[in-house]
Every structure is written in C-alpha cells, then in structure tokens.
C-alpha positions as MATLAB code, in Angstrom:
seq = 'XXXXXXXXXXXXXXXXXXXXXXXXXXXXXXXXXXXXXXXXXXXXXXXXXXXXXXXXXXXXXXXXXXXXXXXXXXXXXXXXXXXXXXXXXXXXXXXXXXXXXXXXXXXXXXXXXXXXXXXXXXXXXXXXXXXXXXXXXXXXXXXXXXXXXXXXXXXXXXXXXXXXXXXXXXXXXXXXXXXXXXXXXXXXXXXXXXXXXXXXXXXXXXXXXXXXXXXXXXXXXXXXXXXXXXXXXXXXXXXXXXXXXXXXXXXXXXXXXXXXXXXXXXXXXXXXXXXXXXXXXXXXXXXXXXXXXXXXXXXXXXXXXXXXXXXXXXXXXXXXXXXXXXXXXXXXXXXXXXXXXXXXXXXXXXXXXXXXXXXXXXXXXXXXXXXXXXXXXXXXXXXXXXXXXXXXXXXXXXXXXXXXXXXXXXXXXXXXXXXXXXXXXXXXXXXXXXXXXXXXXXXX';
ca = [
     -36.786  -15.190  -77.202;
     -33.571  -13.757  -76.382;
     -31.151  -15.227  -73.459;
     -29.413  -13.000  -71.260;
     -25.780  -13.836  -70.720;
     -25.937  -14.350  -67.064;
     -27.984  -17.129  -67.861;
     -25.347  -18.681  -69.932;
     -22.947  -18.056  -68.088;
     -24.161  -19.810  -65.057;
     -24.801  -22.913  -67.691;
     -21.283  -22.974  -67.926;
     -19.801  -22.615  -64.996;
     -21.630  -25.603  -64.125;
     -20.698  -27.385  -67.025;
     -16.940  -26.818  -66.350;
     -17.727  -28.042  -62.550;
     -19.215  -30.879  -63.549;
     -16.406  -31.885  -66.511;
     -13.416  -31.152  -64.048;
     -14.227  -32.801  -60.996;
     -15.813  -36.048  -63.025;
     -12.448  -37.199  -62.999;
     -11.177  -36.127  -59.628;
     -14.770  -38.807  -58.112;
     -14.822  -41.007  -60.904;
     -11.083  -41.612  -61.340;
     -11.391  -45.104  -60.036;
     -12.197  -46.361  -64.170;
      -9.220  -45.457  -65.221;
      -7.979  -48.902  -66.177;
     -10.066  -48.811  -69.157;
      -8.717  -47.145  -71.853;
     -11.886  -45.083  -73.418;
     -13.124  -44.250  -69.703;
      -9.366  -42.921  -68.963;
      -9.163  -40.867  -72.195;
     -13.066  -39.429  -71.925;
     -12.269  -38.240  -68.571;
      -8.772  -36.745  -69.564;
     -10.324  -35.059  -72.261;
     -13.218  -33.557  -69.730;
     -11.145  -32.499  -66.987;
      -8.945  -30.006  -69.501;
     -12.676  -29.490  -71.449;
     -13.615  -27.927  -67.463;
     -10.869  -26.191  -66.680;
     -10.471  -24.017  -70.110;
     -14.396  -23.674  -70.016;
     -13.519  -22.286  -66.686;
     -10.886  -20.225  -68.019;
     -12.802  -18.877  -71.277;
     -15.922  -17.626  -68.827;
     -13.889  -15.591  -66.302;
     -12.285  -12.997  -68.342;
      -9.017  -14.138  -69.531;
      -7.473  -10.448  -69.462;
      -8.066  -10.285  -65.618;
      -5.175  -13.247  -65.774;
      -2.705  -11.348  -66.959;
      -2.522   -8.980  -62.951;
      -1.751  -11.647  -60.631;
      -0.864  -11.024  -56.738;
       2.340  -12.665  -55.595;
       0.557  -15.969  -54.137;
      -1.094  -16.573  -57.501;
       2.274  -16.383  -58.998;
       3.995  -18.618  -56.514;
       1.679  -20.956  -57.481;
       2.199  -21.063  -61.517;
       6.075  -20.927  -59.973;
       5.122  -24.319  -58.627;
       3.786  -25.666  -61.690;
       7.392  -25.788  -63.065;
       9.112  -27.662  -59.895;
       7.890  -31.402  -61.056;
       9.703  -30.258  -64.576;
      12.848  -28.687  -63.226;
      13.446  -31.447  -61.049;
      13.440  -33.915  -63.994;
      16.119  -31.574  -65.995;
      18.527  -30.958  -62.767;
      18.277  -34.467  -60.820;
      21.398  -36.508  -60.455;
      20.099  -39.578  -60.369;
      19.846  -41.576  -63.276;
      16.479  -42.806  -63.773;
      13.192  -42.948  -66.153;
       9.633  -41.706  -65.951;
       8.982  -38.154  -67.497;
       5.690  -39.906  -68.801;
       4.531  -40.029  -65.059;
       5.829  -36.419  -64.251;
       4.496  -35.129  -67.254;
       0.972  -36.763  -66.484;
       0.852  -34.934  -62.946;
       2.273  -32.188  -64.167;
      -1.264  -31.093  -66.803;
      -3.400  -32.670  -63.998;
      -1.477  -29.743  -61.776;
      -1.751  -27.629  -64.599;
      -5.541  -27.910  -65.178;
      -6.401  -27.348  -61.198;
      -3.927  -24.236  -61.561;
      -6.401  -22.734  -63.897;
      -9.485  -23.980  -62.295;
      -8.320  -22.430  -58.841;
      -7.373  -19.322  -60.550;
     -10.608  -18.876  -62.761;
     -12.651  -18.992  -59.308;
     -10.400  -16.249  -57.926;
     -12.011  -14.165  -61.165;
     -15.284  -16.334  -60.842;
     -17.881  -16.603  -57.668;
     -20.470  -18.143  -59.663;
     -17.581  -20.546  -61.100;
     -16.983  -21.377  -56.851;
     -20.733  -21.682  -56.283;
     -21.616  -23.758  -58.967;
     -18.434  -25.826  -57.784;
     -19.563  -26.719  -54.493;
     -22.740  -27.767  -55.574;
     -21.082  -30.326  -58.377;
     -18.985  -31.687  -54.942;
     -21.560  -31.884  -52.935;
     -23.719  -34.016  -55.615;
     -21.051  -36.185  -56.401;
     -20.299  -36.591  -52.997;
     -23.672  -37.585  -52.089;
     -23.790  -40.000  -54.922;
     -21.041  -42.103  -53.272;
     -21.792  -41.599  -49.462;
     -24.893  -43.171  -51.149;
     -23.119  -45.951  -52.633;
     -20.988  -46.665  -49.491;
     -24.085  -47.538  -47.682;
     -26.092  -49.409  -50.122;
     -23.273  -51.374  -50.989;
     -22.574  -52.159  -47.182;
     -26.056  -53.820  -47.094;
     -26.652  -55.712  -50.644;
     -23.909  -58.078  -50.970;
     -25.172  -59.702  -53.781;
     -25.872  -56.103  -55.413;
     -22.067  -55.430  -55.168;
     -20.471  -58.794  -55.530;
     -22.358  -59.643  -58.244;
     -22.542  -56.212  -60.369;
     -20.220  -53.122  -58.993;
     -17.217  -55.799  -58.542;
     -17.105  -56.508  -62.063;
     -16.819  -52.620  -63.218;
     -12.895  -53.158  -61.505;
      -9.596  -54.929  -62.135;
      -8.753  -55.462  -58.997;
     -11.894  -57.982  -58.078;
      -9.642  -60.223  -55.556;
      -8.214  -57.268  -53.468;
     -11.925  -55.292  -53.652;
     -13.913  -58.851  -52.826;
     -11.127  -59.124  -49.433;
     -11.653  -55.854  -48.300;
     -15.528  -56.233  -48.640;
     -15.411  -59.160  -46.399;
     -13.159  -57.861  -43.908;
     -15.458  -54.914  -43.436;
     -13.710  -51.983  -45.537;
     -15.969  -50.562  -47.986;
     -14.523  -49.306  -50.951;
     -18.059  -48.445  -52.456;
     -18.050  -47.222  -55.904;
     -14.292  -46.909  -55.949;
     -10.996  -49.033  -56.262;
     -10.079  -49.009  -52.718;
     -11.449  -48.521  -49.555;
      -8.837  -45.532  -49.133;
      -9.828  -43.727  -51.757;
     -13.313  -43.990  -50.960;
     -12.584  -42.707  -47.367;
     -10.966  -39.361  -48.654;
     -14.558  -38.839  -50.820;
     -16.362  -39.915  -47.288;
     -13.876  -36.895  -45.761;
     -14.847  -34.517  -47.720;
     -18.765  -35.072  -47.738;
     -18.354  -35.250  -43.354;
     -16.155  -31.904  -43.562;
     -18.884  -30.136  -45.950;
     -21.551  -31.054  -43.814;
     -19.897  -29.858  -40.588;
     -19.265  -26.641  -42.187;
     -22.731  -26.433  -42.967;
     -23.740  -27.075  -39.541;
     -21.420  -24.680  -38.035;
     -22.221  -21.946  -40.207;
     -26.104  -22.368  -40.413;
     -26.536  -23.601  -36.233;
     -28.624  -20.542  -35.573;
     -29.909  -19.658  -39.007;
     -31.441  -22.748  -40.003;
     -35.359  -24.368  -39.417;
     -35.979  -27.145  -37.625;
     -36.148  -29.457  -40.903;
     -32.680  -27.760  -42.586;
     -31.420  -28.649  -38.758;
     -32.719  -32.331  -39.219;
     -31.592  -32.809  -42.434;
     -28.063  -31.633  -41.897;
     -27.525  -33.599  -38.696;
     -28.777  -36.712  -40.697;
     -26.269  -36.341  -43.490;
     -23.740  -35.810  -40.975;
     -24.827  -39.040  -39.232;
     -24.865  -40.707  -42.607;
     -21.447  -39.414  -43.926;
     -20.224  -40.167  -40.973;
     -21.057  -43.663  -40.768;
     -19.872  -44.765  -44.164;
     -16.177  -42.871  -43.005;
     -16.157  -45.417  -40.461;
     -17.471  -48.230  -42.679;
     -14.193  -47.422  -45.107;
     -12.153  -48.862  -42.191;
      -9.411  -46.160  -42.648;
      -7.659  -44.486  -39.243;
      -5.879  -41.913  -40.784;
      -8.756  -39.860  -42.448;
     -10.982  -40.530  -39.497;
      -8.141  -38.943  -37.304;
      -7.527  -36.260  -39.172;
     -10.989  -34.762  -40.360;
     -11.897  -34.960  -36.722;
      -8.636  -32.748  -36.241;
     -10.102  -30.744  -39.613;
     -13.098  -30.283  -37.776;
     -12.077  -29.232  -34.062;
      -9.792  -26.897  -35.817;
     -12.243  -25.141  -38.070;
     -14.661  -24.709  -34.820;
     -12.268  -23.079  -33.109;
     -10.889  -20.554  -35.037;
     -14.563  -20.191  -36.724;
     -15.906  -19.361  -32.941;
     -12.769  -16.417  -32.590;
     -15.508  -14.156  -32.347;
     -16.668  -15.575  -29.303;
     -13.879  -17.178  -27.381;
     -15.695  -17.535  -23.815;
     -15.590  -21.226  -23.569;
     -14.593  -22.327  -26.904;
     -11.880  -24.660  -25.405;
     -14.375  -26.359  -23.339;
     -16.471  -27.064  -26.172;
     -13.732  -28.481  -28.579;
     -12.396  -31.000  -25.828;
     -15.653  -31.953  -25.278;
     -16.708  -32.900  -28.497;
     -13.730  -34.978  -29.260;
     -14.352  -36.599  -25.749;
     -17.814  -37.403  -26.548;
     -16.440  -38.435  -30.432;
     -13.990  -40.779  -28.539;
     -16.669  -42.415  -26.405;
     -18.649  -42.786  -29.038;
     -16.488  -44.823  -31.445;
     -15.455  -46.533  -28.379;
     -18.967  -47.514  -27.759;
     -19.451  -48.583  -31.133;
     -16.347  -50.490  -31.257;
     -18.137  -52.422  -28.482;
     -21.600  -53.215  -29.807;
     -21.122  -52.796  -33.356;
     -17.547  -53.647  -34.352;
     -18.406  -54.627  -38.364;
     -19.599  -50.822  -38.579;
     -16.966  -49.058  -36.735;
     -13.695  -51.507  -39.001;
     -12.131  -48.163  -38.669;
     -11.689  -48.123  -34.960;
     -11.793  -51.453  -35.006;
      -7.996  -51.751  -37.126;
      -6.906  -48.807  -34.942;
      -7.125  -50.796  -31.923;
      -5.699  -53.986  -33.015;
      -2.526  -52.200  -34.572;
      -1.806  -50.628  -31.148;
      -0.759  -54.096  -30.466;
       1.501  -54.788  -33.638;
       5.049  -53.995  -34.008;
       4.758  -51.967  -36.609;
       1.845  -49.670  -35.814;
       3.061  -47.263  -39.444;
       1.724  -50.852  -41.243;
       5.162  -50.174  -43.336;
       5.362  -46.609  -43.699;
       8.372  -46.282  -41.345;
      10.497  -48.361  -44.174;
       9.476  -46.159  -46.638;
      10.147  -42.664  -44.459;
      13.446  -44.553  -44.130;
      14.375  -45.009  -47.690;
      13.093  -41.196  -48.922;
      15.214  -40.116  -46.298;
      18.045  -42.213  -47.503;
      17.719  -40.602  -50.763;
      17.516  -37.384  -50.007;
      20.700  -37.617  -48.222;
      22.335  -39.084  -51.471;
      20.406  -35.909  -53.680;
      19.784  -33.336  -51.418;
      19.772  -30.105  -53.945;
      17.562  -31.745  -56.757;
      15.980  -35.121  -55.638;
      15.783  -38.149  -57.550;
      13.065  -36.541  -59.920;
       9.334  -36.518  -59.327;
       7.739  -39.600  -59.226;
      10.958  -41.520  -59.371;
      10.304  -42.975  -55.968;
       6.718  -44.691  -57.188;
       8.689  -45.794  -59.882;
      11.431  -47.606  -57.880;
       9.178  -48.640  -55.648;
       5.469  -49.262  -56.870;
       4.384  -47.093  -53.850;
       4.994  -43.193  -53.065;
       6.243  -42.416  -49.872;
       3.122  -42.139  -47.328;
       4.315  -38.529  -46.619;
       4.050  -35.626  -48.894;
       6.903  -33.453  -47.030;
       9.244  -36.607  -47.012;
       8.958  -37.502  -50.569;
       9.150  -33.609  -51.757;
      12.593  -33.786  -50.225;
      13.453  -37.147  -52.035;
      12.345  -36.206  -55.095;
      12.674  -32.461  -55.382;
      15.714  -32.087  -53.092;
      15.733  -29.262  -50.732;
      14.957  -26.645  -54.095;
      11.503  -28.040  -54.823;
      10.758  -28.302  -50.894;
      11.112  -24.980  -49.904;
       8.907  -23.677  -53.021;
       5.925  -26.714  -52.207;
       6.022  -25.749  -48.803;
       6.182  -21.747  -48.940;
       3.646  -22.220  -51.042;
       1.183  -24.623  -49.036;
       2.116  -23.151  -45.667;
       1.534  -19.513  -46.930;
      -1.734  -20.584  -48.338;
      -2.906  -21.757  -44.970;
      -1.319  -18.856  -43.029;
      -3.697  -16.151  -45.711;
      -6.681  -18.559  -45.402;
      -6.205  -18.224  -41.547;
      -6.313  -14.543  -41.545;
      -9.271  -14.145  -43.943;
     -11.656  -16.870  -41.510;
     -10.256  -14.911  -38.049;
     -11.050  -11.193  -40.019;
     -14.437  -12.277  -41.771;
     -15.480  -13.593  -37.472;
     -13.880  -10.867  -35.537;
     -15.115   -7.647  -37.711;
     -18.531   -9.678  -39.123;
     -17.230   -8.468  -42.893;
     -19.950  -10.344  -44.426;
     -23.294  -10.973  -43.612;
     -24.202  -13.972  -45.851;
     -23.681  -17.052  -44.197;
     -22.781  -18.589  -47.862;
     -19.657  -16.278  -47.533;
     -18.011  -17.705  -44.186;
     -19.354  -21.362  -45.262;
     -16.796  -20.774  -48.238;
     -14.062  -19.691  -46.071;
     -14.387  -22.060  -43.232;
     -14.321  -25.036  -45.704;
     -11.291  -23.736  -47.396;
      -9.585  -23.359  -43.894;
     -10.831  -26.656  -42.868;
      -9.867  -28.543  -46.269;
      -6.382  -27.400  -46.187;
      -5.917  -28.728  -42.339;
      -7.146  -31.932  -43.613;
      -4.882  -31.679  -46.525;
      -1.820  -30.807  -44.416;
      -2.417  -32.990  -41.568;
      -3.174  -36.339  -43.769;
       0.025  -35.628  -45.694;
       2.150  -36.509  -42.985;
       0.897  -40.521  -43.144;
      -1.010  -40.214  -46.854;
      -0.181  -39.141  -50.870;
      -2.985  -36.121  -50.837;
      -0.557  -33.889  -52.875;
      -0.167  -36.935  -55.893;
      -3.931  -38.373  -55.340;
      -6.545  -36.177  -57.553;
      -9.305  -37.138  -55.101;
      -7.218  -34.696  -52.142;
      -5.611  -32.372  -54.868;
      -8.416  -31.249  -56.613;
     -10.387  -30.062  -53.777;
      -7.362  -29.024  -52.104;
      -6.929  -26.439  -55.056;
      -9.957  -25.761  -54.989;
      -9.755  -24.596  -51.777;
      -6.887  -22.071  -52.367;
      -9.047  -20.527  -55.607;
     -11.447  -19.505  -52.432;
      -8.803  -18.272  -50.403;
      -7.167  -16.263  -52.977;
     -10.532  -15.327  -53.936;
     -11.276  -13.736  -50.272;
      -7.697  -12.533  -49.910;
      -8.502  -10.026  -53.197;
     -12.271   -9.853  -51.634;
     -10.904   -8.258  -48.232;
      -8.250   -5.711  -49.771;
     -10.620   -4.478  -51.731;
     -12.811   -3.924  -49.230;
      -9.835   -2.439  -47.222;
      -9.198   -0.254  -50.253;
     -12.202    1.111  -50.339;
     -12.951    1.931  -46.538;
      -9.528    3.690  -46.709;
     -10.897    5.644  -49.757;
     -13.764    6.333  -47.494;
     -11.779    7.419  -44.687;
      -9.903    9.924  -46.354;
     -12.785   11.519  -48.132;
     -14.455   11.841  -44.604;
     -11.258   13.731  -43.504;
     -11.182   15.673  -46.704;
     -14.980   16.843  -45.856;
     -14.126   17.455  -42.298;
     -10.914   19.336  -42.732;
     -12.641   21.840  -45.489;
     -15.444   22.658  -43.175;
     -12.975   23.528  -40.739;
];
C-alpha cells in the first residue's frame, strides 16, 4: 500500500510539535542530568524536523521582520564580545542563545508551514491540559503529591511550603512557573470562546465554558498576582480589538467583565480564601512596605549598571550571575545587560511584532478576509499572547523563561505567517483589479 506524502508530512509536523515544546512544559526535570540532555536533544530534534518539512529553499527570501529577528539572534553574542565589564558566563549566554536559536527556526518553519502551526496548537493545548489537570488533582490528594510527585524534585522543602501555604506548583518546580502554563491554557480557551460564541452547539459551548472555569481555577490556585493581572489584561485586550468590527458598545462590555471578574475574586476571597491564594497574597501585600516583594532593589541595581555600561551592558546573563536572580523586568535588564545597542534591536523587534500582529487581527475583523473561524482563532491568540508577553515583562523574566518564550515565538511564526498571508492576498486583488481595468478599457 503506498502512503501519500501529505500523510507523512502531517506525522511530522506533529512529531516536531511534540519534541520542541516537551521541553518548553516539561522543563521543570532539568536537574537530572539524562532528563536535561533527552530533552535538549528533542527540542533541536523538533525544530530541524520542523525545518527539513517546510521547504528549506523558501528560507533563503525572508521579509525584513524575519530578518530582524535572526539580527536578534546575534545580540546575546555581541554583547559578550563588546561588554566592558569584566565578568564570566558565556556557558549561560551560549545556552540561551541555541534555545533562541531553535524557536528562531521553529517560528520561521510555521511562517512556510500551516500544518506545522496547526499541529502546534494542538501539542499546547494537550500538554496544557495535562497540567491544568495536574494542578487540580494535586490540590485535592495530598498524600498523592506529598508522597509521590514531591519526590520527582530537588527542591522538596521550598515545593512542600508552598503546598501548604496554598500555591500549587502542580507538576512543576514552582508555583510560578506553573501559573504561566495555567496562563496560557485560560488565554487559549478564551480565544476559543471568543472566536466560536456564535458558531458553536450547545455541548462545544458547555465544554469550553467548563475548561475555562477549570483553567481558571487552578490560575488562582498557583497563588501568583502578576499572571492573574495580566492575562485578564491579555484577555480584555484581545476582546476589544477582536470586536473592531462591531464597536457599538464594546467599551461597555470590556469594563463590565473586568467589574464582574473583580467581584468575583472578591467574593471568593471571602468564602473561599484557600482557592483564591492568588487574591488572597494580593490583598495582604497592599499592606506591606514593599508591595514589588523585592523587585524595586533589583530595578535599582540594573539601573545602576546600566548607568556604569550604557553602550554594551554587562553581558547577557551577567546579572543572574552576580546575583542568583534576573532582574524581574525584561526591558530593565536588556538595558543592563545589552546596553542601549541590544535594547533598541529587542525592542524594535518585539514592539514591531505587536504593532504587524495588530494590523493583521483589526484587517482580518474589519474586511471579514477569512471565513474560517480556525483562521482569526490563530490570530487573536497571537495578538493576545504577545500582550501577555509584553505586559508580564514589566514585573516577570518571560523573555529568559522557555515556558513564556517558546509560545511567545510561537506566536510571531503566526503573525509573520498572516503578515505574508494578507499581502498576498493584497497582491493578488491588485492583479485582479488591473485586469478588470485592462478588460474595461479595451471594450471601450
């Protein structure tokens, strides 16, 4: 019997999802050796099978966002060979710099790949269910978790803590990484509503308000105010700019949700405190002196150095090194360790990502360019991603955590994918255009 190549190549496209993002869910065994080293040696296995099954030729035309990005692959690298500063750690820098490398080529092979993107999203949403899964079981089975998931860490004191204090760090290290996973499984699930609120049965309807109930709930059991804050901003931002078509009211709605989403963790605050830890720590830190819980002194000291190194930084991931802990702020440690050079390439980069991804949701709404809902579900997560993305970097480390950056480049293989999608389609209406004025003007 012979097998067509579609076939296959389907197979491996979700192969080289499943390889690449093991690591980027699962990243929390790295402390023993063979795990660490099996899920290195997957996550580059992904992203050349990726690479290999979307036409390596079509790599060689690039449009000038693709390239800024490979330009930013080199930053971590210059800013080891320029720095001032004398100081170690290229083993750290050059560690980032192939995990940057392999989501470079991941993000890129979806721009050539929308079976690569498809089969992508189904891998996340899998894993993601697997540990929104976790979060809740765990919650519920003490003896399950202290007895048998504690012992799978190294840091059994810290985990065992947290458990008892009500932050659930489920079937990961820490109860903030497990919040970023619990993120991105409440953002694809509002997308999903969003998209699908007038296309979907009664039981779809059902079953996507109860994983957004569920999600939902084990954000909250993580105990973490930052990503709680900021998908909800993720969220009211996507709906708005998603509803551009339709802007009668749109306002009303979006206050009104995060009303009724402030009432409601208010409410459970009230009756259910050991569920809501999240809100919980947010409200008893309004009353400490330090409401930053020690991310002002660390602000401070970036700041300090990228006064004393302002061209070149210190070097990338110098300050972790000096300091066992990276800044809490993605723009504030670019500057200390790239110096004002790196900076402006990051953030041209990020903020010009955003600014395209913008454009494509607002075009795809306001002239209905496609009419598969699977379409704008793509490009409203990739908007909504990157706000998350953006907005946690101002208090978190999404750019040097793999949980945030893979799905973050993920997220600008789609929009690079729909920015090449729409000027095509733009090409070719203007090729229409012109051969219905060619017709016209002969027959005159």
């Amino acid at each position: 019997m012979k097998l067509k190549y579609e076939n296959w190549g389907e197979k491996g496209e979700a192969v080289a999802a499943a390889c690449f993002f093991l690591i980027c869910f699962f990243k929390s065994f790295w402390y023993l050796e063979l795990p660490n080293i099996f899920l290195r040696m997957l996550m580059f296995a992904g992203a050349m099978l990726a690479f290999f099954i979307s036409k390596p030729h079509s790599f060689i035309k690039m449009s000038k966002l693709e390239i800024l990005w490979l330009i930013a692959l080199g930053v971590p690298i210059m800013s080891r060979v320029f720095r001032t500063y004398d100081g170690n750690g290229i083993k750290e820098t050059l560690g980032f710099t192939t995990f940057y490398l392999c989501s470079t080529i991941y993000a890129l092979s979806c721009v050539r790949n929308r079976t690569l993107m498809k089969a992508s999203f189904k891998i996340i949403s899998v894993y993601s269910v697997i540990l929104v899964f976790c979060t809740i079981l765990f919650r519920y089975t003490p003896q399950l978790y202290m007895e048998h998931i504690l012992v799978l860490f190294n840091r059994q004191e810290d985990l065992a803590k947290g458990y008892l204090s009500g932050n659930m760090s489920g079937l990961t290290s820490h109860y903030s990484t497990n919040a970023i996973y619990m993120a991105l499984a409440v953002i694809l699930t509002v997308c999903s509503m969003i998209v699908n609120r007038k296309n979907s049965g009664n039981k779809r309807k059902v079953l996507l308000y109860f994983t957004f109930v569920t999600a939902s709930a084990a954000l909250l059991m993580t105990g973490k105010r930052g990503q709680l804050i900021f998908t909800i901003v993720a969220a009211a931002a996507g709906y708005y700019f998603y509803m551009s078509d339709r802007t009668k009211g749109r306002i009303f709605r979006v206050f009104s949700i995060l009303i009724l989403s402030l009432l409601i963790s208010y409410a459970g605050y009230l009756l259910i405190p050991d569920i809501f830890s999240s809100v919980t720590r947010m409200i008893n830190k309004m009353d400490s002196v330090d409401v930053t819980t020690g991310r002002a002194r660390l602000w401070t000291m970036a700041l300090e150095y990228f006064k004393n190194y302002p061209l070149a930084g210190i070097g990338f991931k110098q300050f972790l090194r000096i300091t066992e802990l990276d800044v809490h702020n993605i723009y504030l440690q670019f500057l200390c360790e790239t110096g004002i050079a790196g900076t402006v390439i990051y953030m041209t980069a990020l903020t010009y990502t955003l600014k395209v991804n913008f454009k494509n949701l607002i075009s795809a709404r306001k002239l209905h360019l496609y009419e598969n809902c699977e379409d704008e579900f793509f490009l409203l997560f990739s908007f909504m991603y990157q706000v998350f993305f953006l907005t946690y970097g101002i208090t978190g480390n999404p750019f040097y955590d793999l949980p945030t950056l893979f799905p973050y480049m993920f997220s600008v293989g789609i929009t690079l994918y729909y920015k090449k999608e729409n000027k095509l389609q733009n090409s070719g209406q203007e090729q229409i255009d012109e051969l219905q004025f060619r017709h016209h003007s002969t027959r005159l």
